[in-house]
mmCIF file of the N, C-alpha and C atoms, coordinates in Angstrom:
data_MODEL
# 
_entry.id   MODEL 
# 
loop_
_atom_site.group_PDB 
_atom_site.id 
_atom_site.type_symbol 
_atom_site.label_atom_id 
_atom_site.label_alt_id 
_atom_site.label_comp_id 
_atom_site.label_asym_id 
_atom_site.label_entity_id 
_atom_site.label_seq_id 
_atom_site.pdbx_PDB_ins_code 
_atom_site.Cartn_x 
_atom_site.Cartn_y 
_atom_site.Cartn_z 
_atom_site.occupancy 
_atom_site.B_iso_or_equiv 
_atom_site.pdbx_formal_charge 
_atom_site.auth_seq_id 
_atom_site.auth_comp_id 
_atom_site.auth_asym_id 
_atom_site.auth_atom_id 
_atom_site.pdbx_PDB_model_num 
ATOM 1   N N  . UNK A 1 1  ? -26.886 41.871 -25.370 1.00 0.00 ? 1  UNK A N  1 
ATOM 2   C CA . UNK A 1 1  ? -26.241 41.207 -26.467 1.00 0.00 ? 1  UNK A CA 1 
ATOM 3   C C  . UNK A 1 1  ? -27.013 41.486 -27.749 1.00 0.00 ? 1  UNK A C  1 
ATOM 4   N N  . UNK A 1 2  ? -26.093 42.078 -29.149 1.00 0.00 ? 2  UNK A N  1 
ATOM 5   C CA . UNK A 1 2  ? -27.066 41.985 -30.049 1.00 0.00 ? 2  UNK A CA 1 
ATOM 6   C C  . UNK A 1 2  ? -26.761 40.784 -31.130 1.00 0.00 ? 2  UNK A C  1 
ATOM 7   N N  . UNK A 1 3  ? -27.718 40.517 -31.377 1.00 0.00 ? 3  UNK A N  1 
ATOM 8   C CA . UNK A 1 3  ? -27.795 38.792 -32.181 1.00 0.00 ? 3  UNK A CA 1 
ATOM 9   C C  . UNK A 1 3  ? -28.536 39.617 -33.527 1.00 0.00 ? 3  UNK A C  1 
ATOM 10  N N  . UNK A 1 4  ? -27.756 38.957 -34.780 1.00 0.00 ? 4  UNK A N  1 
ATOM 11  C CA . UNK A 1 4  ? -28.419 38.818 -35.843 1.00 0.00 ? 4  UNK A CA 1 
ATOM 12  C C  . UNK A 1 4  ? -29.119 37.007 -36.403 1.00 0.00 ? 4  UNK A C  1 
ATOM 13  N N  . UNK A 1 5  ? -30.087 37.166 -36.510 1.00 0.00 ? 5  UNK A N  1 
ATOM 14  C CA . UNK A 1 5  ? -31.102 35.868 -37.103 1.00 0.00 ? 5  UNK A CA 1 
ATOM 15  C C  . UNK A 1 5  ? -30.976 35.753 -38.409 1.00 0.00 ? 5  UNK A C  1 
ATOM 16  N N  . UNK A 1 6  ? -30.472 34.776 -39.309 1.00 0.00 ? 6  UNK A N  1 
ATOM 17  C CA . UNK A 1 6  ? -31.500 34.578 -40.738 1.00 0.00 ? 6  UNK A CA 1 
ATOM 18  C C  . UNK A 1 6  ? -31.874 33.105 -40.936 1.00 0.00 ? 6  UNK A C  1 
ATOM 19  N N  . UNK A 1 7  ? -33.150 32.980 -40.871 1.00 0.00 ? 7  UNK A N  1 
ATOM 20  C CA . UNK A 1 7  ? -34.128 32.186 -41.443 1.00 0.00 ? 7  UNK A CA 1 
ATOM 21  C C  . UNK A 1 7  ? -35.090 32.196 -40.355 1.00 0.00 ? 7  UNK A C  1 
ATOM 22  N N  . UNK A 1 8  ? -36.401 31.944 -40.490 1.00 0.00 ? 8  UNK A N  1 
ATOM 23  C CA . UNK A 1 8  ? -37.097 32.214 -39.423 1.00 0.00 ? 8  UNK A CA 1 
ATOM 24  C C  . UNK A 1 8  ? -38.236 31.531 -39.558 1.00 0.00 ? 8  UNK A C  1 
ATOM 25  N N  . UNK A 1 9  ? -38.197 30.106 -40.311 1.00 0.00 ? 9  UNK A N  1 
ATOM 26  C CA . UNK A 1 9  ? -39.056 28.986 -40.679 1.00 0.00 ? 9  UNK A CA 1 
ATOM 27  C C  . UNK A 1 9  ? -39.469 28.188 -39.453 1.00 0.00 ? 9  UNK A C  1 
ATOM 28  N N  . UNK A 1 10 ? -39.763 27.300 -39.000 1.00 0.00 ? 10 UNK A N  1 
ATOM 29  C CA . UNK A 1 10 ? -40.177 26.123 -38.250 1.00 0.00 ? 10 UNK A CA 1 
ATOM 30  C C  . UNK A 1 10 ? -39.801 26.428 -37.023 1.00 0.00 ? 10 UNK A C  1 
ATOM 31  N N  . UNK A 1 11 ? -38.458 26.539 -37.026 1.00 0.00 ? 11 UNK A N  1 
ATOM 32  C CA . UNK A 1 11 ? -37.501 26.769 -35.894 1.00 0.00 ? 11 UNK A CA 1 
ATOM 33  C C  . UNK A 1 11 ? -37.052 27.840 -35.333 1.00 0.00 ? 11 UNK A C  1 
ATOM 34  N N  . UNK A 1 12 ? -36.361 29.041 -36.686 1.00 0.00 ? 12 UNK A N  1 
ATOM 35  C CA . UNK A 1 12 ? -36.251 30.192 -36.426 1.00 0.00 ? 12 UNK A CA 1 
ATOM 36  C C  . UNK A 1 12 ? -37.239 30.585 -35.853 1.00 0.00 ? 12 UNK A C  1 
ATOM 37  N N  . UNK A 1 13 ? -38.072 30.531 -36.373 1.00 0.00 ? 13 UNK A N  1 
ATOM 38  C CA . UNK A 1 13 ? -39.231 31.504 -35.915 1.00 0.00 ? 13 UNK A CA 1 
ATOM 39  C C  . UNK A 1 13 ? -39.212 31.707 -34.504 1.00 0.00 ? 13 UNK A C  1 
ATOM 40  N N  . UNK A 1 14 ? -39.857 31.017 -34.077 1.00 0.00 ? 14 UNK A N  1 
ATOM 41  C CA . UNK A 1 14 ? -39.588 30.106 -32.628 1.00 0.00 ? 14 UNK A CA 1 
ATOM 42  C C  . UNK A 1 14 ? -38.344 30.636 -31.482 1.00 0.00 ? 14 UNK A C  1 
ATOM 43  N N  . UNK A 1 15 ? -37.617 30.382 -31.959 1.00 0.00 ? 15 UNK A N  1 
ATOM 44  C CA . UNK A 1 15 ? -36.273 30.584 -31.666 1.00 0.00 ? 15 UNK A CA 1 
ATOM 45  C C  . UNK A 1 15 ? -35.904 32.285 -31.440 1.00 0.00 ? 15 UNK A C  1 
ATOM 46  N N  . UNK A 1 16 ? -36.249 32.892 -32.381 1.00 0.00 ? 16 UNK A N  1 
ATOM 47  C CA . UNK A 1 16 ? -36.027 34.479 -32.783 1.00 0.00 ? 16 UNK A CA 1 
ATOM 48  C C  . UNK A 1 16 ? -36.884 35.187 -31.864 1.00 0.00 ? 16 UNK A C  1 
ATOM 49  N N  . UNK A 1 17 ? -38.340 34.611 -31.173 1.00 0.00 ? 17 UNK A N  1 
ATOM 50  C CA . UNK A 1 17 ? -39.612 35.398 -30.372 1.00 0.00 ? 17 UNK A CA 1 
ATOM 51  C C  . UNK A 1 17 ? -38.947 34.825 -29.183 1.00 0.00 ? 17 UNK A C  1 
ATOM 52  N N  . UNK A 1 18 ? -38.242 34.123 -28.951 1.00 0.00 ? 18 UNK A N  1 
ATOM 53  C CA . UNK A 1 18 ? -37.713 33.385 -27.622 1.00 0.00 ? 18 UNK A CA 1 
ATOM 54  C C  . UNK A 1 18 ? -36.546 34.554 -27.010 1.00 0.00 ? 18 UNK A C  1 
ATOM 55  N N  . UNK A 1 19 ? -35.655 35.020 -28.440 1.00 0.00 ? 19 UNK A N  1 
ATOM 56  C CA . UNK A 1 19 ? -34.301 35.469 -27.907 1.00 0.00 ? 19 UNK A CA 1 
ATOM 57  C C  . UNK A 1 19 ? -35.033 37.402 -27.876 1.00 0.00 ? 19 UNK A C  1 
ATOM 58  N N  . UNK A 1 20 ? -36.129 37.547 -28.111 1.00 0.00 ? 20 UNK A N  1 
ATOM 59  C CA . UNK A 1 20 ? -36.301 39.035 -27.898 1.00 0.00 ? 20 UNK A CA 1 
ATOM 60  C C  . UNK A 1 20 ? -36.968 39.084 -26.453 1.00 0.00 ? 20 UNK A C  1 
ATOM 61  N N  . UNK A 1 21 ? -37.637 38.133 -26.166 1.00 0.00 ? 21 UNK A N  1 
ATOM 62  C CA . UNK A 1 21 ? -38.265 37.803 -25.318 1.00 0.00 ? 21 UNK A CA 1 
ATOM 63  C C  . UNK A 1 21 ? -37.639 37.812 -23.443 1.00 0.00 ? 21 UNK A C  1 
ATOM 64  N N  . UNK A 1 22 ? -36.328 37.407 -24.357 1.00 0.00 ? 22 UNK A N  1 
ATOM 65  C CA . UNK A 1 22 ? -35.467 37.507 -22.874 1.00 0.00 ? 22 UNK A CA 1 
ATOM 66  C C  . UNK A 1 22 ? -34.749 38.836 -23.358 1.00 0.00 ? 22 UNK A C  1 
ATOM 67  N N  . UNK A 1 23 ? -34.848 39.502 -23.879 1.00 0.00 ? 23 UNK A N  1 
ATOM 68  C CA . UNK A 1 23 ? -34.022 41.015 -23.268 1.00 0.00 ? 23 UNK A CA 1 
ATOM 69  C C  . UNK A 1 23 ? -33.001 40.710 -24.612 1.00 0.00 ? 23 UNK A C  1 
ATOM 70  N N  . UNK A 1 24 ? -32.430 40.316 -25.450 1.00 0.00 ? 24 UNK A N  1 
ATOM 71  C CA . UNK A 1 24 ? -31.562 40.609 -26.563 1.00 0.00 ? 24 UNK A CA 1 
ATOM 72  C C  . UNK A 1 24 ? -32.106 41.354 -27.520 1.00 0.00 ? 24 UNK A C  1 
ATOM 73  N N  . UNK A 1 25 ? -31.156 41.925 -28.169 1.00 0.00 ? 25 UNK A N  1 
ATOM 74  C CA . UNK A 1 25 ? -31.602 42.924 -28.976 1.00 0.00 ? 25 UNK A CA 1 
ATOM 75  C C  . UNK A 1 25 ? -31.657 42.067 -30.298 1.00 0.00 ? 25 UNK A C  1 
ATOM 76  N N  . UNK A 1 26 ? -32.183 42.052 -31.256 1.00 0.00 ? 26 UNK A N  1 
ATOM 77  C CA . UNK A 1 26 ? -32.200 41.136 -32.441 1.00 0.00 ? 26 UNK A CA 1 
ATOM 78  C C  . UNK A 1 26 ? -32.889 41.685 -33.736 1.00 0.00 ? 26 UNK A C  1 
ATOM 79  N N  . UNK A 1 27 ? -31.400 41.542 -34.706 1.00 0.00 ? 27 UNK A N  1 
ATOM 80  C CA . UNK A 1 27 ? -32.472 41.547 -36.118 1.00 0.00 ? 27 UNK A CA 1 
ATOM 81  C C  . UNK A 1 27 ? -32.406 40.402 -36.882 1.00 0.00 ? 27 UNK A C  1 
ATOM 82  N N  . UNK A 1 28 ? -33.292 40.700 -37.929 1.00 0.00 ? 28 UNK A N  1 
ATOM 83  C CA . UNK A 1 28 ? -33.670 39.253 -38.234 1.00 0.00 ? 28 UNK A CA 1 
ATOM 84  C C  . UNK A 1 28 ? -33.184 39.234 -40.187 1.00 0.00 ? 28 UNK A C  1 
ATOM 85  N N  . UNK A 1 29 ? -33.640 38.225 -40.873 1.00 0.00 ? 29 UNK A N  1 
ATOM 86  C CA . UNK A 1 29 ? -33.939 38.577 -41.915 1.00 0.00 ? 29 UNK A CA 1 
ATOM 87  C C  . UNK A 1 29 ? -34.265 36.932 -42.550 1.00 0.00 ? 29 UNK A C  1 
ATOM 88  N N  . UNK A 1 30 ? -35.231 36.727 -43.578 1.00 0.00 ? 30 UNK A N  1 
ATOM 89  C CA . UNK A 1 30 ? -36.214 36.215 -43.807 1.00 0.00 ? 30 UNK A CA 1 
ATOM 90  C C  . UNK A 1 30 ? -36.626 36.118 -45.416 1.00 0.00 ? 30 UNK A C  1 
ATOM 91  N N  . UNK A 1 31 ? -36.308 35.044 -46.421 1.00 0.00 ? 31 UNK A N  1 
ATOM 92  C CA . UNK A 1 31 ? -37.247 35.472 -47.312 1.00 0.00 ? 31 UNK A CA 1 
ATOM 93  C C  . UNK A 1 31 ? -38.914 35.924 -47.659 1.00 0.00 ? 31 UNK A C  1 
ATOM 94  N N  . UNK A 1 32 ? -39.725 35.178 -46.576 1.00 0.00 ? 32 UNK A N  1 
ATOM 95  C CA . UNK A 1 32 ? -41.206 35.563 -45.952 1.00 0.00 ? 32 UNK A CA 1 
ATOM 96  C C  . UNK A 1 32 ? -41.250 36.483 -45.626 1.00 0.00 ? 32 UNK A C  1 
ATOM 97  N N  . UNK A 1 33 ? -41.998 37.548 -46.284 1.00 0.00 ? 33 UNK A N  1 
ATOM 98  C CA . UNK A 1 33 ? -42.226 39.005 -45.423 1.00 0.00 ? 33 UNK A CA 1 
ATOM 99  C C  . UNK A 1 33 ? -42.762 38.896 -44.442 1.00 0.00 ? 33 UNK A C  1 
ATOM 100 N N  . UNK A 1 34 ? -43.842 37.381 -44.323 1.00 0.00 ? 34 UNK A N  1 
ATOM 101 C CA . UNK A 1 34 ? -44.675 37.364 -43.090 1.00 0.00 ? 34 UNK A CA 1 
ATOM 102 C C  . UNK A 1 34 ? -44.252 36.962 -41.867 1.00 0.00 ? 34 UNK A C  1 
ATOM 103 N N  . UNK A 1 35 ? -42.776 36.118 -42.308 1.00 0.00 ? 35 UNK A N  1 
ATOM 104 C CA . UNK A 1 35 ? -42.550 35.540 -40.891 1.00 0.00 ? 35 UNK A CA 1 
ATOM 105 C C  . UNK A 1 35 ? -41.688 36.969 -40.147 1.00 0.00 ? 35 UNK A C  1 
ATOM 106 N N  . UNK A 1 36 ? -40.964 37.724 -41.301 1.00 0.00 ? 36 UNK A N  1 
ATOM 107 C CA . UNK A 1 36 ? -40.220 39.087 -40.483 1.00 0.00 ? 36 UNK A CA 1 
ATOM 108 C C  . UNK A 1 36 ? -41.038 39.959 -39.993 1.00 0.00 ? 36 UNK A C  1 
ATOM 109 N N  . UNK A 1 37 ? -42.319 39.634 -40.330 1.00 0.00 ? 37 UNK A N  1 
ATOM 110 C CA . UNK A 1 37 ? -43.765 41.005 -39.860 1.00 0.00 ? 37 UNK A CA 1 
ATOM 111 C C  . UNK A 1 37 ? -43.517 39.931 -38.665 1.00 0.00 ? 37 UNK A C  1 
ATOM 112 N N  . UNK A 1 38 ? -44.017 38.667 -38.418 1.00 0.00 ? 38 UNK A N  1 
ATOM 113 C CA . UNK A 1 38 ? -43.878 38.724 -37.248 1.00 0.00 ? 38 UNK A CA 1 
ATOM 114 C C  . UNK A 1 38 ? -43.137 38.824 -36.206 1.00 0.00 ? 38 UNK A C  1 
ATOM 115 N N  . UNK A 1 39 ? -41.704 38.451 -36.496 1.00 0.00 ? 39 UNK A N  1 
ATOM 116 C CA . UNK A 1 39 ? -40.623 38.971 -35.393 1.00 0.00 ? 39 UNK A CA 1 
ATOM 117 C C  . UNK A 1 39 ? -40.699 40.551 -35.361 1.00 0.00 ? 39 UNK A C  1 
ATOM 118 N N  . UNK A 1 40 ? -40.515 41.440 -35.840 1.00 0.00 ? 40 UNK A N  1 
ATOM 119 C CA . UNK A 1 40 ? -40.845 42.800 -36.092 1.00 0.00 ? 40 UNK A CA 1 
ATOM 120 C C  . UNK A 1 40 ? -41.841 42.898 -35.147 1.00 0.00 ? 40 UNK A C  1 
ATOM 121 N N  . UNK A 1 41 ? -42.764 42.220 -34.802 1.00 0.00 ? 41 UNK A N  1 
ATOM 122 C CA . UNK A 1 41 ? -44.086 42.285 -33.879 1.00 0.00 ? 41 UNK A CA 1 
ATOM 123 C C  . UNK A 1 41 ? -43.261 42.179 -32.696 1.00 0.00 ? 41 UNK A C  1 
ATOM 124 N N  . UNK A 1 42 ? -42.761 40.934 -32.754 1.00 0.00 ? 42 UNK A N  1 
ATOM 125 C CA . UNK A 1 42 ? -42.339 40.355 -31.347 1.00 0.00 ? 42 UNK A CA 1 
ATOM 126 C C  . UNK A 1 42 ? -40.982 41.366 -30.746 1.00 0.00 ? 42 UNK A C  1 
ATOM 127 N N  . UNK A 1 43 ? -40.439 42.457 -32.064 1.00 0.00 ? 43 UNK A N  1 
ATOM 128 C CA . UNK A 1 43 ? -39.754 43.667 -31.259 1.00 0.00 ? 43 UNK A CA 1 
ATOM 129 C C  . UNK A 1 43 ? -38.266 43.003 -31.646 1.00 0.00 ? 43 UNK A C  1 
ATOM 130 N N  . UNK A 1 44 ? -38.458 42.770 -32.747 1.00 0.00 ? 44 UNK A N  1 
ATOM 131 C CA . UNK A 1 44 ? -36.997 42.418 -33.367 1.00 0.00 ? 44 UNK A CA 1 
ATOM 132 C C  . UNK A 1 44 ? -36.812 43.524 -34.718 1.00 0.00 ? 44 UNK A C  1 
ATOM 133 N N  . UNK A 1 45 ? -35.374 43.706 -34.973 1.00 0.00 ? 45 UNK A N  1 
ATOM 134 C CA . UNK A 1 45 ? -35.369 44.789 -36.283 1.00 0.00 ? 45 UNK A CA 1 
ATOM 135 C C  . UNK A 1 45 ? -35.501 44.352 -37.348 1.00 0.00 ? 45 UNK A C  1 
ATOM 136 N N  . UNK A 1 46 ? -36.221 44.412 -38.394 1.00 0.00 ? 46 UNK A N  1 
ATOM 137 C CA . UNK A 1 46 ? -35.784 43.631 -39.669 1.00 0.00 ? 46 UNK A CA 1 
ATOM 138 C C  . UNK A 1 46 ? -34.613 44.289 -40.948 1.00 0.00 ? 46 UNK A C  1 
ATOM 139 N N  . UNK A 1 47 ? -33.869 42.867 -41.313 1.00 0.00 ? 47 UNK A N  1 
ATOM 140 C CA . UNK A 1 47 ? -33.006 43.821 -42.071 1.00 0.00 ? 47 UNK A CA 1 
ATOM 141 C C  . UNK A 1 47 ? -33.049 43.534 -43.266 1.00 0.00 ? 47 UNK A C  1 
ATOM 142 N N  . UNK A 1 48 ? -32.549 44.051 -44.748 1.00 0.00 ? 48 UNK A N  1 
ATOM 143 C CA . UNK A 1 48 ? -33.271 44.060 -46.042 1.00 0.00 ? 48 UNK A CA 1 
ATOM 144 C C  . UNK A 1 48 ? -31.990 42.607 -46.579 1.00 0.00 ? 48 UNK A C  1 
ATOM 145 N N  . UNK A 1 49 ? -31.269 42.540 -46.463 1.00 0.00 ? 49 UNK A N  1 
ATOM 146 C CA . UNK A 1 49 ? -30.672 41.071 -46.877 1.00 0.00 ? 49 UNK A CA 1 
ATOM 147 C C  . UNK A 1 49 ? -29.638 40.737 -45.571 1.00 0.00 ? 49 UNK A C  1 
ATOM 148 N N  . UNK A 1 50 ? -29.280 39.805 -46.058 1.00 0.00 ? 50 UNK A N  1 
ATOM 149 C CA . UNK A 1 50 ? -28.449 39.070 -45.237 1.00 0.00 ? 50 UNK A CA 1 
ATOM 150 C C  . UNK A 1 50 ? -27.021 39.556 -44.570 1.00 0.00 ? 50 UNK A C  1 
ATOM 151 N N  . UNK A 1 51 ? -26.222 40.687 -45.446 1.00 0.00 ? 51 UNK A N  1 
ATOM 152 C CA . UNK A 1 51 ? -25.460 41.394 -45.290 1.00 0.00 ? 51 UNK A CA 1 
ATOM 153 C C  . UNK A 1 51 ? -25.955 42.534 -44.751 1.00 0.00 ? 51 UNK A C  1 
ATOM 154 N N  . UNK A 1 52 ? -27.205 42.593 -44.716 1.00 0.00 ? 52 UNK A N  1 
ATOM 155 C CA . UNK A 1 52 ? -27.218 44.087 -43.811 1.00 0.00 ? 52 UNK A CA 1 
ATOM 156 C C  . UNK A 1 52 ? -27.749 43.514 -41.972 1.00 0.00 ? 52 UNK A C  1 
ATOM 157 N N  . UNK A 1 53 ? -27.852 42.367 -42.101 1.00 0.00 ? 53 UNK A N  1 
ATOM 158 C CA . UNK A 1 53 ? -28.190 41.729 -40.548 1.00 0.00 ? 53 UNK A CA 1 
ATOM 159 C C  . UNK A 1 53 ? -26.730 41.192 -40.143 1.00 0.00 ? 53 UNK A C  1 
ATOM 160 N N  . UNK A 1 54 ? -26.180 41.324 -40.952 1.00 0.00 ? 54 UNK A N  1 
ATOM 161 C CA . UNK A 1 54 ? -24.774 40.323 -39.649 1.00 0.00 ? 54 UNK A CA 1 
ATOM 162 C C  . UNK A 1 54 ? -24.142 41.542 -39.399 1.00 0.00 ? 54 UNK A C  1 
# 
């Protein structure tokens, strides 16, 4: 399944390392560069706005 994410604060975050974690494919997107460095870690795609992740 591929899932697009946006926001990746408190919950997202959380939420987004959970759904790569089980095998979905996922991009994300984030005003924090740091929280998308870290899904990007956790093996998610990052995408440059909001229209380019859905």
């Amino acid at each position: 399944m591929e899932i697009a994410f946006i926001g990746l604060g408190n919950m997202g975050g959380p939420m987004a390392a959970n759904l790569v974690k089980a095998g979905h494919a996922l991009t994300v997107f984030d005003l924090d560069a740091h929280a998308v460095d870290a899904a990007v870690r956790a093996g998610a795609v990052a995408a440059g706005s909001p229209r380019d992740a859905a």
